[in-house]
N, C-alpha and C positions, 0 to 999 in steps of 0.2 A: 224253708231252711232245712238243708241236708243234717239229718240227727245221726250218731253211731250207736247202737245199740248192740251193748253184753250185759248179759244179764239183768237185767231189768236195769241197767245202767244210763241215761243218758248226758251227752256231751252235744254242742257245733261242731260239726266239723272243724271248724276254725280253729277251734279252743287243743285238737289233736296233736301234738307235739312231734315234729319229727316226720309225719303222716303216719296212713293206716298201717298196721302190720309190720310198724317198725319199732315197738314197746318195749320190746328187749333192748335193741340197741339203743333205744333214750334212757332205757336206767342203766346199764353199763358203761355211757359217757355220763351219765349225772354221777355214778359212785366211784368212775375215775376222778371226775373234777374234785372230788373232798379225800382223794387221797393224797394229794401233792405235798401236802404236810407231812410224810412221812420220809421225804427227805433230809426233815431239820432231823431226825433221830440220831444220828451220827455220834452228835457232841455229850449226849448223854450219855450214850453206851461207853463212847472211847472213855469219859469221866467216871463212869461205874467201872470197868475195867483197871485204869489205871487206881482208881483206889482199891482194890482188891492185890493189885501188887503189893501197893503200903502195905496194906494188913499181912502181905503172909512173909511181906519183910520185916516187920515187928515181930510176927511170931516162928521169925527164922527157919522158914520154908522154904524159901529159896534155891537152897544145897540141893536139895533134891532135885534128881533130873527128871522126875515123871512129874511133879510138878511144874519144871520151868517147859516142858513139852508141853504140855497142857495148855499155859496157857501162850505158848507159841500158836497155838492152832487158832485159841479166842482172839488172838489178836489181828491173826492174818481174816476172820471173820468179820471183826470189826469194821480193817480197815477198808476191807469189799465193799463196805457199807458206804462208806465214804467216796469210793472209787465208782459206784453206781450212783450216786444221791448226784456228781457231779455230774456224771454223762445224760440222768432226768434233765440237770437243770440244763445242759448243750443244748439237749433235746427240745424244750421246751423253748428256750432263746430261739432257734431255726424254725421254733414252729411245728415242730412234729410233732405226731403223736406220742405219748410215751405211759401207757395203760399197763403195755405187756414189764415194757423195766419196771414199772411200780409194782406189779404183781411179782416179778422174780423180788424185787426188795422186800416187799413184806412178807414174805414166806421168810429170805433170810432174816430179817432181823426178829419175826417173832420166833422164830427157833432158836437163834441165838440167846435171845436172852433166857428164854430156857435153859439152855445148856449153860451161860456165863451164870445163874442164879444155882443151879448144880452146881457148877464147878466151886462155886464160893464156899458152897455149903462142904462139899467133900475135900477142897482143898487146904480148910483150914483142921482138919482133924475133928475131933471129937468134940472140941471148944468151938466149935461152929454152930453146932446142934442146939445148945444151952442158951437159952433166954435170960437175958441180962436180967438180973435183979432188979423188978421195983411190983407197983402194982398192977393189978391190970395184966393184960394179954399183951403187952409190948414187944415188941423181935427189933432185933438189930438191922440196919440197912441191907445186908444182905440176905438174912434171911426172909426179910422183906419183897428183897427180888426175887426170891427162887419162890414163894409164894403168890406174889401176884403176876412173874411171868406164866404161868399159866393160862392163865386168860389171851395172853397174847395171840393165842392161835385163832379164837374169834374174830377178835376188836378188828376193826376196817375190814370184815372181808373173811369168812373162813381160811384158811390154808388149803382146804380142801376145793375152793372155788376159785382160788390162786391159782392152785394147780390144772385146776381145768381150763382157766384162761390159758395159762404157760402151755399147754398141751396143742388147745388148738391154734390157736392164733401166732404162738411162736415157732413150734414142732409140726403145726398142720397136719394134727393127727386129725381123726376121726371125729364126730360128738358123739 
């Protein structure tokens, strides 16, 4: 029986996925396949967005035209988000590939909520900053966001290996 041998490593040939010297590209289709989910992102953001209008129409924000700019911009973000999640799913119906839109997607929407977790914080004034009364380390929904989007630049995928998908494979730049 043919063995493969790395590193004191051994496998069947059989057992090789993909074949020899093709290891990169079986775990770049295996971490495309568990990104598909990041389609459903959509309906959350648009709902974290639209309740952040509530709020800054309760606290009469609105007048302001650097805020209604603001979040003019998060919105026209959001909806991008939407407007790719469906061209994935085209994509996927026809059978295509669709690795490089999921990597432009996730770059957008973890950035996004960065920015939508900022904006909430800086657009509500100085009453954004202030932790609700009670016990405990508690924060209000959006301070919420603008602390745990952070992390978003990891989770499924750095933004920084997004972007080197997006680089070669869509721009056919260089590696």
């Amino acid at each position: 029986m043919d063995r493969l041998r790395w590193r004191g490593a051994r496998a069947p040939l059989s057992n090789v996925i993909g074949g020899l010297g093709n290891g990169w590209r079986v775990a770049m289709t295996t971490l495309g396949e568990g990104a598909g989910e990041i389609t459903t992102q959509y309906p959350g953001y648009r709902a974290e967005f639209d309740r952040l209008v509530a709020r800054l129409r309760d606290l009469g924000r609105l007048a302001d035209p650097l805020v209604c700019d603001e979040l003019a911009r998060l919105l026209i973000r959001v909806e991008l988000m939407h407007f790719t999640g469906r061209r994935v799913a085209d994509e996927l119906r026809a059978g295509n590939p669709v690795r490089e839109l999921l990597a432009i997607d996730k770059v957008n929407w973890s950035e996004l909520h960065c920015d939508l977790g900022a904006a909430a914080m800086s657009l509500q004034g100085l009453g954004g900053l202030v932790r609700p009364g009670c016990d405990g380390y508690r924060v209000d929904e959006f301070q919420r966001a603008f602390l745990e989007s952070r992390g978003r630049g990891i989770a499924r995928g750095t933004n920084q290996i997004q972007c080197n998908i997006i680089a070669e494979r869509v721009l056919g730049l260089p590696k």
